[in-house]
C-alpha positions as CSV (number, residue, x, y, z in Angstrom):
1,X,0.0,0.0,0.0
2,X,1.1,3.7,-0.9
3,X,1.2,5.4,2.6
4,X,0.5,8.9,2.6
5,X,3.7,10.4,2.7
6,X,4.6,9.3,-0.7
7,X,1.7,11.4,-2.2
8,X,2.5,14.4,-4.4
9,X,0.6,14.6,-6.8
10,X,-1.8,13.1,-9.5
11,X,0.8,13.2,-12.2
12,X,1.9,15.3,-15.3
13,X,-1.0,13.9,-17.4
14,X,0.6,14.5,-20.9
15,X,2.4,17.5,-23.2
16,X,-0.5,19.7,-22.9
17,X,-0.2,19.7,-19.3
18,X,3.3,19.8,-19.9
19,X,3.2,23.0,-21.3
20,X,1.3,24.6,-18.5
21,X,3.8,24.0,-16.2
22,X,4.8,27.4,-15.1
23,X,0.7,28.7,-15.4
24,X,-0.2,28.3,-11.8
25,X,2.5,31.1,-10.6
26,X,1.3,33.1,-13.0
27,X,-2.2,33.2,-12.1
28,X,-1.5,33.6,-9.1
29,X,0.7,37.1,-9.1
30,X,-2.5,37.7,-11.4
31,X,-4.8,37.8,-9.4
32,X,-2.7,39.4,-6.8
33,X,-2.4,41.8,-9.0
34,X,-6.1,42.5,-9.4
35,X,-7.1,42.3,-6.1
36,X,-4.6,45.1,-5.1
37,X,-5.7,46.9,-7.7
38,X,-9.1,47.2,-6.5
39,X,-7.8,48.8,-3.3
40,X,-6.5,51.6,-5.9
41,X,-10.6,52.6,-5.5
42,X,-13.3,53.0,-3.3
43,X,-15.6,49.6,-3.1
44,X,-19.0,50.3,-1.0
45,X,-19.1,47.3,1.1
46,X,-22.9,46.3,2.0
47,X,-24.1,46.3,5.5
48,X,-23.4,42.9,7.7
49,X,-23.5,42.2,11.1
50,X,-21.1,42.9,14.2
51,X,-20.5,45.3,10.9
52,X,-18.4,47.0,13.3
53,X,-15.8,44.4,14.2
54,X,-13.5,45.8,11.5
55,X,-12.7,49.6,12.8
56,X,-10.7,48.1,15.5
57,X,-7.7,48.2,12.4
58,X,-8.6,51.8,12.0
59,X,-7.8,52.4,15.3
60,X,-4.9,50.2,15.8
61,X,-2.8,51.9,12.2
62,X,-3.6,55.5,13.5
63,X,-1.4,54.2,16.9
64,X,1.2,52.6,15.0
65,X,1.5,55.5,12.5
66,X,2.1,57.4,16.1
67,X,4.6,55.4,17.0
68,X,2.6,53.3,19.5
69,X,3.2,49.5,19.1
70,X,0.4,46.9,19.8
71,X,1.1,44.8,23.4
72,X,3.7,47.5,24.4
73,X,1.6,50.7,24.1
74,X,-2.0,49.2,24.0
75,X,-3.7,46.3,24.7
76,X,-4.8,44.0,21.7
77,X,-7.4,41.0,21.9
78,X,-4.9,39.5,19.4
79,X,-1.6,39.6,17.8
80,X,-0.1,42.9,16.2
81,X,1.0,41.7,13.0
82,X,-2.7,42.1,11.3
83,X,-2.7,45.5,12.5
84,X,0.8,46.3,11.1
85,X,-0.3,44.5,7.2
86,X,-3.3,46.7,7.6
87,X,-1.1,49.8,8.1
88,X,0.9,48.8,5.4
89,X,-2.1,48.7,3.5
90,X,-3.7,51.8,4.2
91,X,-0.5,53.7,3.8
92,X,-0.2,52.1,0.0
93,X,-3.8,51.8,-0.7
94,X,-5.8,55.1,1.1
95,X,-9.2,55.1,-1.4
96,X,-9.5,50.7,-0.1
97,X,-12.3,49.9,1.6
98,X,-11.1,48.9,5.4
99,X,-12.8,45.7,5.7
100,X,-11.1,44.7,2.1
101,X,-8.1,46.0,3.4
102,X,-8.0,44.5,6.2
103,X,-9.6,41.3,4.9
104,X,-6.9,41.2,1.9
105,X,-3.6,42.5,4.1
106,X,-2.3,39.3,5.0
107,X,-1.7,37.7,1.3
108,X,1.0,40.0,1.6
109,X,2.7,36.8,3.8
110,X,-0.1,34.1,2.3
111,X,0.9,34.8,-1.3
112,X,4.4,34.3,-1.1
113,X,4.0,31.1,0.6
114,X,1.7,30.1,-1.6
115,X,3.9,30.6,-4.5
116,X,6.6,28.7,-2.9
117,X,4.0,25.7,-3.0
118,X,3.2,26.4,-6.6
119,X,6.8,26.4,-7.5
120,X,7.4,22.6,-5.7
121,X,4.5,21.3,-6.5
122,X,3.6,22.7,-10.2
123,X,7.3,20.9,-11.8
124,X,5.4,17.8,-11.0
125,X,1.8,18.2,-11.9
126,X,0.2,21.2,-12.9
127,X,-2.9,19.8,-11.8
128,X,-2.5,19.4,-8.6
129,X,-1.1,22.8,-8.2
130,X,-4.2,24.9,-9.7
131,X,-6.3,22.2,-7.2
132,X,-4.3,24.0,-4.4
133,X,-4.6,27.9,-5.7
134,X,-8.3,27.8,-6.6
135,X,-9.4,27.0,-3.3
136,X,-6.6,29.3,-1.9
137,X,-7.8,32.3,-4.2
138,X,-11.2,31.8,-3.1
139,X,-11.2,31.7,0.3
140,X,-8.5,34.4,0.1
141,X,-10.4,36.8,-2.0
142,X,-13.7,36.8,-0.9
143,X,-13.9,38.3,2.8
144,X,-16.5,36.1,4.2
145,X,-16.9,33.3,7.4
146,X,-18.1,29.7,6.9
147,X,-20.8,30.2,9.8
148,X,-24.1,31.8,9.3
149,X,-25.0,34.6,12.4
150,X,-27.6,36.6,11.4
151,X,-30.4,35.5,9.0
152,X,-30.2,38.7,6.1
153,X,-27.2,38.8,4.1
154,X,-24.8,41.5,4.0
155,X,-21.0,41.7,4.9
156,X,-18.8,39.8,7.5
157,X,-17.0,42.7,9.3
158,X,-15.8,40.2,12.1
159,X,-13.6,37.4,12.8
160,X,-11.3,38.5,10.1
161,X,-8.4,37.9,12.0
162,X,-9.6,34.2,12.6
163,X,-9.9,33.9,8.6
164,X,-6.2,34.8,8.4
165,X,-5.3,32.1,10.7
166,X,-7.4,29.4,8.8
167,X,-5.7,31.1,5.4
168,X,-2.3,30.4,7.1
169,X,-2.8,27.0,8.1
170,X,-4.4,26.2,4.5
171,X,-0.9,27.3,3.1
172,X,0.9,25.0,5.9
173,X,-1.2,22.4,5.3
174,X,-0.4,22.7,1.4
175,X,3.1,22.9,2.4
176,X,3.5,20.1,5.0
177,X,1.5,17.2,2.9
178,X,2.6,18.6,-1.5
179,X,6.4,20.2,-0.8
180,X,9.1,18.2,-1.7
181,X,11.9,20.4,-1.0
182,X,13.0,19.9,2.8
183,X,14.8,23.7,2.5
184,X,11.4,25.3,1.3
185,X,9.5,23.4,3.4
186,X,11.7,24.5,6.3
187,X,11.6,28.1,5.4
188,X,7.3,27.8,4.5
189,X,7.0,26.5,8.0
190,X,8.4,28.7,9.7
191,X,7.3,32.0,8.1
192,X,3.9,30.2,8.3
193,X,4.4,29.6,12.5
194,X,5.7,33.5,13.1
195,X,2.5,34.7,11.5
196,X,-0.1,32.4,13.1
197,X,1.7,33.1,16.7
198,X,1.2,37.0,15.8
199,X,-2.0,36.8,14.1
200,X,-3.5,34.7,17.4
201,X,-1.6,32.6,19.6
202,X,-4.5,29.7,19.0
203,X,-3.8,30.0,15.6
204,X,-0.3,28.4,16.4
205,X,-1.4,25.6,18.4
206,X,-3.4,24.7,15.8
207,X,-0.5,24.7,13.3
208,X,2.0,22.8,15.9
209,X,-0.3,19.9,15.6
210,X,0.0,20.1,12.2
211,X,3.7,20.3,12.2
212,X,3.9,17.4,14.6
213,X,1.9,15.0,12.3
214,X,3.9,16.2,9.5
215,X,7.2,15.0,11.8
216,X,5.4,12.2,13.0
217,X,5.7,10.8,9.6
218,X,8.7,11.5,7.7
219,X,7.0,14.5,6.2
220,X,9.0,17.2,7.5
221,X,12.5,15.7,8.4
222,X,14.1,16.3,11.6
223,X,16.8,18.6,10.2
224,X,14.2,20.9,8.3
225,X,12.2,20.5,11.7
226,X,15.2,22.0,13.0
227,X,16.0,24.4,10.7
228,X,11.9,26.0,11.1
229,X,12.8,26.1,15.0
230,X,16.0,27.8,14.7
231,X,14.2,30.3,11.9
232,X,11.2,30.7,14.4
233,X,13.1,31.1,17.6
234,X,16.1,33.4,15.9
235,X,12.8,35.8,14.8
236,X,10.8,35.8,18.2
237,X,14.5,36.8,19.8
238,X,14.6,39.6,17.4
239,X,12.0,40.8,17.7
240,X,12.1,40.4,21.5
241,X,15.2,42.5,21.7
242,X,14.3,45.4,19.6
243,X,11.0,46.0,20.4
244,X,9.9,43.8,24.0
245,X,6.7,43.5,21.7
246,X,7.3,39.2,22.9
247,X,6.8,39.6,26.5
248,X,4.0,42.6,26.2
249,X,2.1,39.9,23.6
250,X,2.4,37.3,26.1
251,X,1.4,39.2,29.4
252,X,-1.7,40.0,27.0
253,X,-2.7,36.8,26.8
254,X,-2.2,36.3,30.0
255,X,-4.3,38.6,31.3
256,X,-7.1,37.2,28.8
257,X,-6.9,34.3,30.4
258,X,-7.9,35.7,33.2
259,X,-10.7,37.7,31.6
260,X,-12.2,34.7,30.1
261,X,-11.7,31.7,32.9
262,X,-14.7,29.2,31.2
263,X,-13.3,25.9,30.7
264,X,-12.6,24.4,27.4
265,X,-14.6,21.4,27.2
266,X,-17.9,23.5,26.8
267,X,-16.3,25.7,23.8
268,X,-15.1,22.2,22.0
269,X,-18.5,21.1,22.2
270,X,-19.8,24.6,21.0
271,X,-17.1,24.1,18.0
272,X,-18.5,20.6,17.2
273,X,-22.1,21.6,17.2
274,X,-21.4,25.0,15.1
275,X,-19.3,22.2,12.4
276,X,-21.8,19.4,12.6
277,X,-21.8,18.2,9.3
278,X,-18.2,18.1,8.6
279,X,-17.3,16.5,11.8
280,X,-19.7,14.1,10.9
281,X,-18.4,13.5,7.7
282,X,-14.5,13.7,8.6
283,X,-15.1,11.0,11.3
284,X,-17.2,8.4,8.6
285,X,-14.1,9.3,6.0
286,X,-11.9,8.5,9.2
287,X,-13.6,5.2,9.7
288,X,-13.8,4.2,6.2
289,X,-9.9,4.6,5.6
290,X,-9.2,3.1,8.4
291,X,-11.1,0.2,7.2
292,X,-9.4,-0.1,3.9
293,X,-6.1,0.0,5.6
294,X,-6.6,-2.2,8.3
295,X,-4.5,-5.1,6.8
296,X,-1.5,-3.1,5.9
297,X,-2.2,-1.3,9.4
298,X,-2.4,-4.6,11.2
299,X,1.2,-6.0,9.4
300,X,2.8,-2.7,10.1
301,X,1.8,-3.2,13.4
302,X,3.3,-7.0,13.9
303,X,6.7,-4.9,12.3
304,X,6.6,-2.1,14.7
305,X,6.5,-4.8,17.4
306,X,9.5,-7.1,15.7
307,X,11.2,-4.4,14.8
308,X,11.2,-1.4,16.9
309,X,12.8,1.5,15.1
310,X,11.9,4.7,14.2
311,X,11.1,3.5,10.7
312,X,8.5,1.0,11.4
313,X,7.0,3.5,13.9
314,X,6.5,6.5,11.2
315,X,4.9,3.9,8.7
316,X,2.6,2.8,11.6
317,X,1.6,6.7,12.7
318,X,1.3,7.4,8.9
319,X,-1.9,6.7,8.4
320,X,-4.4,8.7,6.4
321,X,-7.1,7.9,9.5
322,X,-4.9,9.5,11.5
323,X,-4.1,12.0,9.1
324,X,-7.4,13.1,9.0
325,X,-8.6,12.7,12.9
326,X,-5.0,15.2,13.4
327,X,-6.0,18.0,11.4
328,X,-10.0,18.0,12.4
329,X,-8.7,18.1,16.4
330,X,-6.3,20.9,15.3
331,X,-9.2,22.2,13.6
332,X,-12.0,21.6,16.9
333,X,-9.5,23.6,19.5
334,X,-8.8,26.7,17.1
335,X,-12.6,27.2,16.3
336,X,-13.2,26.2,20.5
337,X,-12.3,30.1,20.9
338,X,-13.9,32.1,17.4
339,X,-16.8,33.9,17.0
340,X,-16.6,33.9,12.8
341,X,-14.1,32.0,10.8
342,X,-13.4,30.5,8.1
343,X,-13.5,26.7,9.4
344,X,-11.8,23.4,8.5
345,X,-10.8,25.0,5.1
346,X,-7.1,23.7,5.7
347,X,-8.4,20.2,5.2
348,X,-8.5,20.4,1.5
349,X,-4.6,19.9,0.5
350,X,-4.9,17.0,3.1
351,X,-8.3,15.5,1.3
352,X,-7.0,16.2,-2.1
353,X,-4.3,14.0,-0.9
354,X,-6.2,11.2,0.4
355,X,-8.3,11.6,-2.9
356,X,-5.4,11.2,-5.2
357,X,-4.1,8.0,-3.2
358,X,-7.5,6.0,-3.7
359,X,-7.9,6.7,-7.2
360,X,-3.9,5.6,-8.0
361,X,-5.6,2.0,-6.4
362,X,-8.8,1.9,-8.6
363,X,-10.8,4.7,-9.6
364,X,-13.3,2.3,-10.5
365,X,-14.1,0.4,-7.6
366,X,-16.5,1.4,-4.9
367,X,-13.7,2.3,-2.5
368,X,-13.0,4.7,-4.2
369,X,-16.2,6.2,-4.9
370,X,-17.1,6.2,-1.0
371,X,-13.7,7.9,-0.4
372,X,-14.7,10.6,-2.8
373,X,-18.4,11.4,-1.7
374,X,-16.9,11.7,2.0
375,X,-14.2,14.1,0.4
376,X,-17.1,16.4,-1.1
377,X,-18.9,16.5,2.4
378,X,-16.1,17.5,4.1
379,X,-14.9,20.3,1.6
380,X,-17.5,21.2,-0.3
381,X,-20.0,23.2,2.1
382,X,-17.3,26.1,3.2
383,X,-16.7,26.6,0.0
384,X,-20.4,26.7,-1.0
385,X,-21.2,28.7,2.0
386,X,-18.6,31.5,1.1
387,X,-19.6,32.2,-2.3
388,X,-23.7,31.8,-1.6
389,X,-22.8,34.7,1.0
390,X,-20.8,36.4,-1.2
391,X,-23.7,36.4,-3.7
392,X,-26.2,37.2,-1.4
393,X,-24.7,40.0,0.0
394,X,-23.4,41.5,-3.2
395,X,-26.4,41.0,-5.1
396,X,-28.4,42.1,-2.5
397,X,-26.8,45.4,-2.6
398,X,-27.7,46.3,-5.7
399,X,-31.2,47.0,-4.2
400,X,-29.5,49.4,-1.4
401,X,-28.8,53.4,-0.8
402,X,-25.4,54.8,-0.1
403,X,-25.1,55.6,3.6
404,X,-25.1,59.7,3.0
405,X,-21.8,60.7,6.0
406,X,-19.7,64.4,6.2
407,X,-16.8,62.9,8.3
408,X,-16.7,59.2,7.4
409,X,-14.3,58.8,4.6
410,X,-13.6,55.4,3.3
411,X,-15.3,54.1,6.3
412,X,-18.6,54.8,5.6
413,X,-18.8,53.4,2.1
414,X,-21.8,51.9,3.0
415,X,-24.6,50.5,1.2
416,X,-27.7,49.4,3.3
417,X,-31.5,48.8,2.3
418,X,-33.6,51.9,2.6
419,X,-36.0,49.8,5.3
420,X,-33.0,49.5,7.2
421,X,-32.0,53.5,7.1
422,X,-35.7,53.8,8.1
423,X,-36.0,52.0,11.2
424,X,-32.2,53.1,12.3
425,X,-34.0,56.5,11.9
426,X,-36.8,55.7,13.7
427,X,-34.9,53.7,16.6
428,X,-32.7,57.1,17.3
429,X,-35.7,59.2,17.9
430,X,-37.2,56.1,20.4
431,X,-33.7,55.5,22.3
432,X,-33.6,59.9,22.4
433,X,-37.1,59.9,24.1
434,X,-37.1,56.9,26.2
435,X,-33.0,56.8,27.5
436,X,-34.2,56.0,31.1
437,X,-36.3,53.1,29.7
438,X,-33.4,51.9,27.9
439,X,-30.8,52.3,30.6
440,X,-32.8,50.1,33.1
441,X,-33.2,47.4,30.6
442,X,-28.8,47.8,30.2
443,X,-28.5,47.6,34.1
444,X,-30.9,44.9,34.3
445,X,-28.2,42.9,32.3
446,X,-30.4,43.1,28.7
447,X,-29.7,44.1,25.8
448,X,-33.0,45.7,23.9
449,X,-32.4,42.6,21.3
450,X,-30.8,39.3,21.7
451,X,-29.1,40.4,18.4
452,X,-28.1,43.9,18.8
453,X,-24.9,44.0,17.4
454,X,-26.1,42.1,14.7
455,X,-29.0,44.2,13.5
456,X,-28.4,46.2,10.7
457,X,-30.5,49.3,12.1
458,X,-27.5,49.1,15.2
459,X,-24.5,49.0,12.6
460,X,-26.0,51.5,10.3
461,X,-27.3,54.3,14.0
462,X,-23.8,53.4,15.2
463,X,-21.7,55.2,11.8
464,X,-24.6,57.8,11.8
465,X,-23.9,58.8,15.3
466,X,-20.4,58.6,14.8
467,X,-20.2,61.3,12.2
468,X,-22.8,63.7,14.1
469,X,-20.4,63.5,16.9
470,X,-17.7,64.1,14.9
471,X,-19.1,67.4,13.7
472,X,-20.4,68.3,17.2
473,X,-16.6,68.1,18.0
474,X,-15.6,70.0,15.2
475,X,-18.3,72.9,16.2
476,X,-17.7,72.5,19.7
477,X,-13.5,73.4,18.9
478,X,-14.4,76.3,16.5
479,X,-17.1,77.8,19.2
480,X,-14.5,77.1,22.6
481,X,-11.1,77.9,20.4
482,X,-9.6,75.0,21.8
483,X,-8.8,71.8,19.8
484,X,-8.8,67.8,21.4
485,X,-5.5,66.1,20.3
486,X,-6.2,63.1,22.1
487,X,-9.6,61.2,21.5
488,X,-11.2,58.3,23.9
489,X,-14.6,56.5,22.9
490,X,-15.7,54.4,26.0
491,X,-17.5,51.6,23.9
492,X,-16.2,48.8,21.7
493,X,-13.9,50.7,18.7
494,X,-12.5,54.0,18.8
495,X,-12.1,55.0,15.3
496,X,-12.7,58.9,16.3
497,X,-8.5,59.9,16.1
498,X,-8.3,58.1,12.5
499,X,-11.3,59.7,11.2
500,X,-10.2,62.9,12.7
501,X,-6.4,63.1,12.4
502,X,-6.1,63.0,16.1
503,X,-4.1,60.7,18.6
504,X,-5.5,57.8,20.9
505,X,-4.4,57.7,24.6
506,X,-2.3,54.7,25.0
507,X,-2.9,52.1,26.9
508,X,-6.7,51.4,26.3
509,X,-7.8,48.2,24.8
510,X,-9.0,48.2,21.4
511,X,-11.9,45.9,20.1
512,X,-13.2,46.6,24.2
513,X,-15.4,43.9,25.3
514,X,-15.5,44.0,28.5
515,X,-16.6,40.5,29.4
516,X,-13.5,39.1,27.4
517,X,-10.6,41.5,26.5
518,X,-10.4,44.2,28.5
519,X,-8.3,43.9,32.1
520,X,-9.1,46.1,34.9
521,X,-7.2,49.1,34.6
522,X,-3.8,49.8,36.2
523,X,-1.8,53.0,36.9
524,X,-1.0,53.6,33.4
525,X,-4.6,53.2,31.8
526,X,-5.6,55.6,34.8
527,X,-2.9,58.0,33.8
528,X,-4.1,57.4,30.1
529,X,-7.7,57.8,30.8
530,X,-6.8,60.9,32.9
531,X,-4.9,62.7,30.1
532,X,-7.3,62.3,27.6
533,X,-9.2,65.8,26.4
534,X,-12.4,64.2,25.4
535,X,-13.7,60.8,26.4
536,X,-16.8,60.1,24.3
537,X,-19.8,58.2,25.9
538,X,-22.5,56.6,23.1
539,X,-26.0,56.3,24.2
540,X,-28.2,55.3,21.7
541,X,-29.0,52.7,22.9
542,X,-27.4,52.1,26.3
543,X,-26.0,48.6,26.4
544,X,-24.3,46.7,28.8
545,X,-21.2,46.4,28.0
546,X,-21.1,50.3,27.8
547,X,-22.3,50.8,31.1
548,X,-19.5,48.3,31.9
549,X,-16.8,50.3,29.9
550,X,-18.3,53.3,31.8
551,X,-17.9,51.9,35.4
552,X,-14.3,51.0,34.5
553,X,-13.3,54.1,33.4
554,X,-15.8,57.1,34.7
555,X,-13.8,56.6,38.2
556,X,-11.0,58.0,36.2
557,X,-13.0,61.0,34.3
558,X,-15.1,62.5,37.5
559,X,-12.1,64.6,39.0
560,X,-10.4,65.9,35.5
561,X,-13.4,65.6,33.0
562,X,-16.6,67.7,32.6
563,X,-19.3,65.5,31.2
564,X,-21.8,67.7,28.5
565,X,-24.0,66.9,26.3
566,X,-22.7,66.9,22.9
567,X,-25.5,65.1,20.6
568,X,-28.8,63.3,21.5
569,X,-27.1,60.3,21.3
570,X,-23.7,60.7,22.7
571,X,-22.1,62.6,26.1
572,X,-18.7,64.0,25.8
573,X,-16.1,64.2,29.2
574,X,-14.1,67.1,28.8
575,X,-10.6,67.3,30.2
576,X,-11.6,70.3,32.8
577,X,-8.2,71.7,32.4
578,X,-8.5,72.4,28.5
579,X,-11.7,74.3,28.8
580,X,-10.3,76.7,31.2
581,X,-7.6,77.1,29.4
582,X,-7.1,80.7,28.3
């Protein structure tokens, strides 16, 4: 039997083929180079739900174009790196959309290593290299999660940074099962392990179990293992030394640790449920390929035993069952901690694989044909889920109005339904006349729907407010001759100093949730809070987690601060000292 690790490829299939050979890398720089190219305008995104996720990379580029470095200078719920690709980004691409920036930023690492794949792989079989890109392009290009939240269709503004990680471990995946080359496969692993640690440390865990398979089975040799370690560690020191950017990332994560202190059986069980069907599916292909291997199992076993070398063990270990059950627990405990991702689409260069194997035995015989209907469970629904969104939300927006803003810029290349406009409209003037109603449903520990950051009437009443504030400020400067350089927003993004050219006090979480990522304050985000001329307080509607935000910080703001009134919807604290300022 052909174990696993002798898999490349399904073959160069004739001259044809033959004369394709070098085709695959050029699609891809291709269609790289279209999809920057679309950054060079601005796209109107439609509206989606937690619409709002995205801003947090506003707010983290305009700190790192002051000089303020994520972990170091402020906290982060994740790594820094997608905020410094974002930068990169904006700075290159000002007319892009954020959420396509920010959704697109990391093929500047994913790209690169994908074309290192394509280069192996394509020498030997062009076909199995475009089977690789096309899935790669796809769930590369088009910004939206596998899972369905919220019934309409519109854009997926969150969990982008959990779609990177699942694009990086697609890339590993393609590197650690189709690259032949121990030197790029060394170098593709560990460019591929810095930027899952920095993206979101679960995102690396993820990919160690990958690595360790890989290792477990002659896949990735002990001196390119070694090699990736010594590339991985001599980076993190680096890095480390320049910057101390290591141990403020890790004291992060520490302290969300102790933010979020719920075990993790009950989040593996939420990650099952949320990925039924494809669990389902992997563990039937599991069991199926165990079954059709069970002879040459049970003889590498008896040779294991007679033999006992490291040999004998890696052709027992190599096993496409355990293959398989590998990458879907590597797959369980990174979705165990998402909210939005792009799950399980690693599995394909791994399936593809398996695929490839069967049919080199008979691609006749039933065998074969079970393996292959299993193989479409698994991969087929992400990708059919990501392009029905994709149409439905794009399609739908053709029957949508621009979101009319002042202040907004790029940001509020919206385009919503005009029933949507119509009841955020309508829901301002209720949350304006009937605060006190809304504030006792916040402190009872409600929100006025199950789904409010989902609803498209919040998301779209969230960017109107947003840039009425931002005028108020602007009037409120030109009336008091006085001018706020440093901008706070207690709620969950602060885009206010991007939008405005201003500065954001360090310190202060971004992406504030503050049941899960943000830690009491200290003496610093006191200081921070302290210093800040104008914290801004939204109140349409009052949530909980803003009356959280509020108890956290207003300790901070009564002494220094001056709270006013500056639109129906939002109350402004006033560093004291600035308005009596001559």
């Amino acid at each position: 039997m052909q174990p696993i690790t002798t898999i490349r490829s399904s073959g160069n299939t004739g001259s044809f083929s033959g004369k394709l050979t070098r085709r695959p890398l050029v699609f891809l720089a291709f269609a790289i180079v279209l999809v920057f190219s679309s950054l060079l305008i601005t796209i109107p995104m439609p509206m989606g739900p937690m619409y709002w996720d995205h801003y947090i990379y506003l707010d983290a580029a305009n700190r790192i174009f002051d000089g303020q470095m994520p972990s170091v200078d402020f906290f982060t719920p994740v790594g820094g790196l997608g905020y410094y690709l974002f930068a990169l980004l904006l700075e290159l691409f000002p007319k892009g959309h954020p959420l396509l920036l920010a959704s697109w930023s990391l093929l500047a690492i994913t790209a690169p290593l994908m074309a290192v794949v394509l280069w192996d792989v394509q020498k030997r079989s062009t076909v199995t290299a475009y089977m690789l890109l096309a899935p790669f392009l796809l769930f590369s290009i088009l910004p939206f999660n596998t899972g369905d939240f919220y019934p309409f269709p519109g854009s997926d503004g969150f969990g982008i940074y959990n779609r990177q990680v699942c694009q990086l471990l697609y890339v590993l995946a393609c590197a650690l099962l189709h690259v032949s080359d121990q030197r790029k496969l060394a170098v593709s692993v560990a460019v591929a392990m810095l930027s899952l640690l920095f993206i979101k440390v679960t995102g690396v865990v993820a990919g160690i179990i990958l690595c360790l398979m890989a290792f477990a089975t002659g896949r990735l040799h002990l001196r390119s293992a070694i090699l990736a370690g010594l590339l991985f560690c001599g980076c993190i020191a680096g890095i480390e030394l320049t910057t101390g950017m290591v141990t403020a990332y890790a004291a992060d994560i520490l302290a969300l640790l102790e933010v979020n202190n719920t075990s993790l059986l009950p989040r593996l069980v939420q990650s099952a449920s949320l990925n039924f069907g494809i669990i389902v599916a992997s563990g039937a292909l599991c069991v199926i390929l165990f079954g059709q291997r069970f002879d040459a199992l049970r003889g590498d076993l008896k040779t294991l035993i007679r033999e006992r070398n490291l040999s004998a063990l890696t052709r027992t270990i190599d096993q496409p069952a355990l293959w398989v059950a590998a990458f879907v627990a590597a797959g369980l405990l990174f979705e165990s901690q998402n909210t939005g991702s792009q799950a399980f689409i690693f599995l394909w260069p791994l399936l593809f694989a398996i695929l490839m194997e069967s049919r080199g035995r008979n691609p006749t015989s039933t065998a074969f044909m079970t393996v292959t209907a299993l193989v479409l469970a698994v991969a087929a629904p992400p990708a059919v889920m990501i392009v029905q969104k994709a149409s439905r939300a794009w399609v739908g927006m053709l029957n949508s109005e621009h979101l009319e803003s002042r202040n907004l810029g790029t940001m509020g290349a919206v385009r919503a339904r005009d029933i949507q406009l119509l009841r955020a409209e309508r829901m301002q003037k209720i949350y304006v006349e009937n605060r006190q109603v809304y504030e006792t449903v916040a402190k009872s520990g409600e929100l006025p729907s199950f789904l409010l950051y989902s609803d498209f009437d919040f998301q779209t009443l969230w960017l109107e407010n947003t840039d009425n504030a931002i005028s108020a400020l602007h009037d409120y400067e030109a009336a008091n001759g006085l001018r706020f350089g440093t901008i706070m927003n207690i709620d969950f993004t602060n885009p206010f100093p991007w939008l405005m050219n201003r500065h954001a006090p360090k310190y202060i979480a971004i992406g504030a949730d503050p049941y899960r990522a943000v830690p009491r304050p200290d003496d610093k985000v006191a200081a921070a809070v302290q210093a800040s001329d104008v914290a801004l307080y939204p109140s349409c509607p009052p949530t909980t987690a803003r009356l959280k935000l509020l108890s956290l910080y207003q300790p901070f703001l009564e002494k220094h601060h001056t709270r006013i009134t500056l639109t129906p919807c939002v109350d402004a604290f006033i560093r004291t000292a600035l308005i009596k300022a001559p």
